[in-house]
C-alpha positions in Angstrom: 38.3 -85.7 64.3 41.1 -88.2 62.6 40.5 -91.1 60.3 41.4 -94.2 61.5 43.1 -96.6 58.7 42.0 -100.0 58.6 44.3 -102.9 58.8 43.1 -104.5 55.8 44.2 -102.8 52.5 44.3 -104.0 48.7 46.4 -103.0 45.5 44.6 -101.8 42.5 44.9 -100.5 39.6 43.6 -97.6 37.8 42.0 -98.1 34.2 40.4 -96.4 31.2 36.8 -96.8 31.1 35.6 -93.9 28.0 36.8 -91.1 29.1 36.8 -91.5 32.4 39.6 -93.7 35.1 38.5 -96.0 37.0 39.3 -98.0 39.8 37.9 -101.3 41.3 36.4 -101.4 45.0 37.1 -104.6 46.1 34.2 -107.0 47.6 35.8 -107.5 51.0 35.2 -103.4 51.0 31.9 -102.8 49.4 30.5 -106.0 51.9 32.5 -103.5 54.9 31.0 -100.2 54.2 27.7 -102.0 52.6 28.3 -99.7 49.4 26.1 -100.7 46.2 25.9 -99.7 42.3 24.6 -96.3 42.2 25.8 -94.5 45.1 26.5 -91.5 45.4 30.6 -90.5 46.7 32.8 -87.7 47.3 36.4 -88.2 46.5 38.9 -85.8 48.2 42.5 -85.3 46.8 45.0 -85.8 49.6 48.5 -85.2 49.9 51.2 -84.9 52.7 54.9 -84.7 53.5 56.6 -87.7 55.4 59.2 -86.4 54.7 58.7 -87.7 51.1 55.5 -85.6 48.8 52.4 -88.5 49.2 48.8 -88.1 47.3 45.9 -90.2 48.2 42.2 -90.0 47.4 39.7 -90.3 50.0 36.0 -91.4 48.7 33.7 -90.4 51.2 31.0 -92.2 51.4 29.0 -89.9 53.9 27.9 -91.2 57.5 26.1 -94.6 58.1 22.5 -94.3 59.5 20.9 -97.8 61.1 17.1 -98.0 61.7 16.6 -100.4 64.7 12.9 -101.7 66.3 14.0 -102.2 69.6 12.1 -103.3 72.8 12.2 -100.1 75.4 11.2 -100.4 79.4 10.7 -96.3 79.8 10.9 -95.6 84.1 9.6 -92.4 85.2 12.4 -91.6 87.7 12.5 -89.3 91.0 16.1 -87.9 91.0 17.1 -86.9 87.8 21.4 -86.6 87.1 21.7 -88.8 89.9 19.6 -91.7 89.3 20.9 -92.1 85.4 23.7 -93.4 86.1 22.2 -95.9 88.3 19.4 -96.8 85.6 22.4 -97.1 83.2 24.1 -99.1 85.4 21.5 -101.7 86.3 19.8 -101.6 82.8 23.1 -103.0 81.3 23.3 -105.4 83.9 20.1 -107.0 82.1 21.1 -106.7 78.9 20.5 -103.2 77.7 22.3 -102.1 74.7 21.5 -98.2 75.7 20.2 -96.0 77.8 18.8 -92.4 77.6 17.2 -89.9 78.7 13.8 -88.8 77.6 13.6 -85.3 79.3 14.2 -83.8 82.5 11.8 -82.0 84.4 11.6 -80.6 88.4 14.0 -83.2 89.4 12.2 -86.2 87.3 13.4 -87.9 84.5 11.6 -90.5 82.3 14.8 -92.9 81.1 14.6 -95.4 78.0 16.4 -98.7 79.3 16.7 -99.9 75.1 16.9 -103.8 74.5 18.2 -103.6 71.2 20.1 -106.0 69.2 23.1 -103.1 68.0 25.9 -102.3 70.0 29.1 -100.3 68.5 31.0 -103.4 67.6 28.7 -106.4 68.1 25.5 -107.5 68.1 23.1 -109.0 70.3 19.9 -111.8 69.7 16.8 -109.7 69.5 14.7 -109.2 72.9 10.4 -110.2 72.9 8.4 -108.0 74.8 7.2 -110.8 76.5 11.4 -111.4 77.6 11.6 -107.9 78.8 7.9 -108.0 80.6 9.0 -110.7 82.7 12.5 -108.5 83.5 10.6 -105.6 84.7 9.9 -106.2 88.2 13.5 -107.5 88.6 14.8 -104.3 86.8 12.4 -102.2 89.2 13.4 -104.4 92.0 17.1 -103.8 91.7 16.7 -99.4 91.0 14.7 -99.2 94.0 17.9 -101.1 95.9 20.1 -98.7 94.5 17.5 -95.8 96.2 16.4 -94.6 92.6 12.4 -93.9 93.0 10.3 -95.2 90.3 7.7 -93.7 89.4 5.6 -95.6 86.8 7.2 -97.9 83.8 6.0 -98.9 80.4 7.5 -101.4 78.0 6.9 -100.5 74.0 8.8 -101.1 70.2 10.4 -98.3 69.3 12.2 -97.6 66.3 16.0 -95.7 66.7 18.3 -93.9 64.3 21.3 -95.1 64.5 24.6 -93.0 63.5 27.2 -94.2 65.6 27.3 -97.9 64.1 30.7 -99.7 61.7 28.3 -101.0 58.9 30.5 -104.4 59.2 28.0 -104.8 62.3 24.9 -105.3 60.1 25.7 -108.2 57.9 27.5 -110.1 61.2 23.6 -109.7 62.5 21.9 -111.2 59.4 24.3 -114.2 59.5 24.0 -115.3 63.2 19.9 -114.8 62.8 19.9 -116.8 59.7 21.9 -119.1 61.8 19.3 -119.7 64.1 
């Protein structure tokens, strides 16, 4: 895995504080990666030839985890590998921001069609029940035109960890809700 740099960087300087050196985190960074008084970090020493000796100091601030309440239509399925891909395809279609399998069993899969409001890099306006009720027989409609066999369907809220989110997602959200 590599680190990817962002295109945003800021000049500091390092200061006494006790005994201790300090340096300042920025707000345009602590509002990025969402980091608050009292954290906990790891800082890393780097260094590197180029062709010139370079040190740099990593702080690792561990990885992000997003709990989300998301609307889920969950199909019982009759063709397993083959028919996720169709699911996938027709549940983002309508909106879905994911898709996943359940579990797989004698050629049957139940498949999570997720209406959340979280992508990777955007976010969506949150889906009712009631919105995603009134999509099912569409969404049922459509799989059984691509020849994927469902079984039975429920709709709940269910709530999904997250680990594959930028943080800079979450406050974008809370602006274009309180927007509304």
């Amino acid at each position: 895995m590599s680190w990817v740099e962002d295109t945003v960087s800021f000049r500091g300087v390092v200061r006494r504080s006790g005994n201790s050196l300090i340096a300042t985190i920025p707000l345009e960074l602590s509002q990025r990666f969402l980091i608050r008084e009292g954290q906990e970090f790891t800082i890393v020493g780097m260094s590197r030839y180029s062709p010139d000796f370079e040190g740099a100091l990593q702080i690792y601030l561990g990885f992000f985890k997003v709990l989300e309440k998301a609307v889920t239509l969950s199909v019982k399925v009759d063709g397993g590998y083959d028919a996720f891909e169709k699911v996938e395809d027709v549940g983002k279609r309508y909106g879905a921001t994911r898709v996943v399998k359940s579990f797989m069993d004698d050629g049957m899969a139940e498949i999570k069609i997720i209406f959340g409001t979280v992508e990777k890099s955007k976010t969506r306006m949150p889906r009712k029940i009631e919105e995603v009720r009134a999509l099912e027989p569409n969404i049922r409609h459509d799989l059984e035109a691509k020849g994927v066999r469902v079984l039975s369907s429920s709709i709940s809220e269910e709530i999904y960890e997250l680990r594959d989110i930028d943080p800079a997602v979450i406050p974008r959200l809370y602006q274009s809700l309180r927007a509304l």
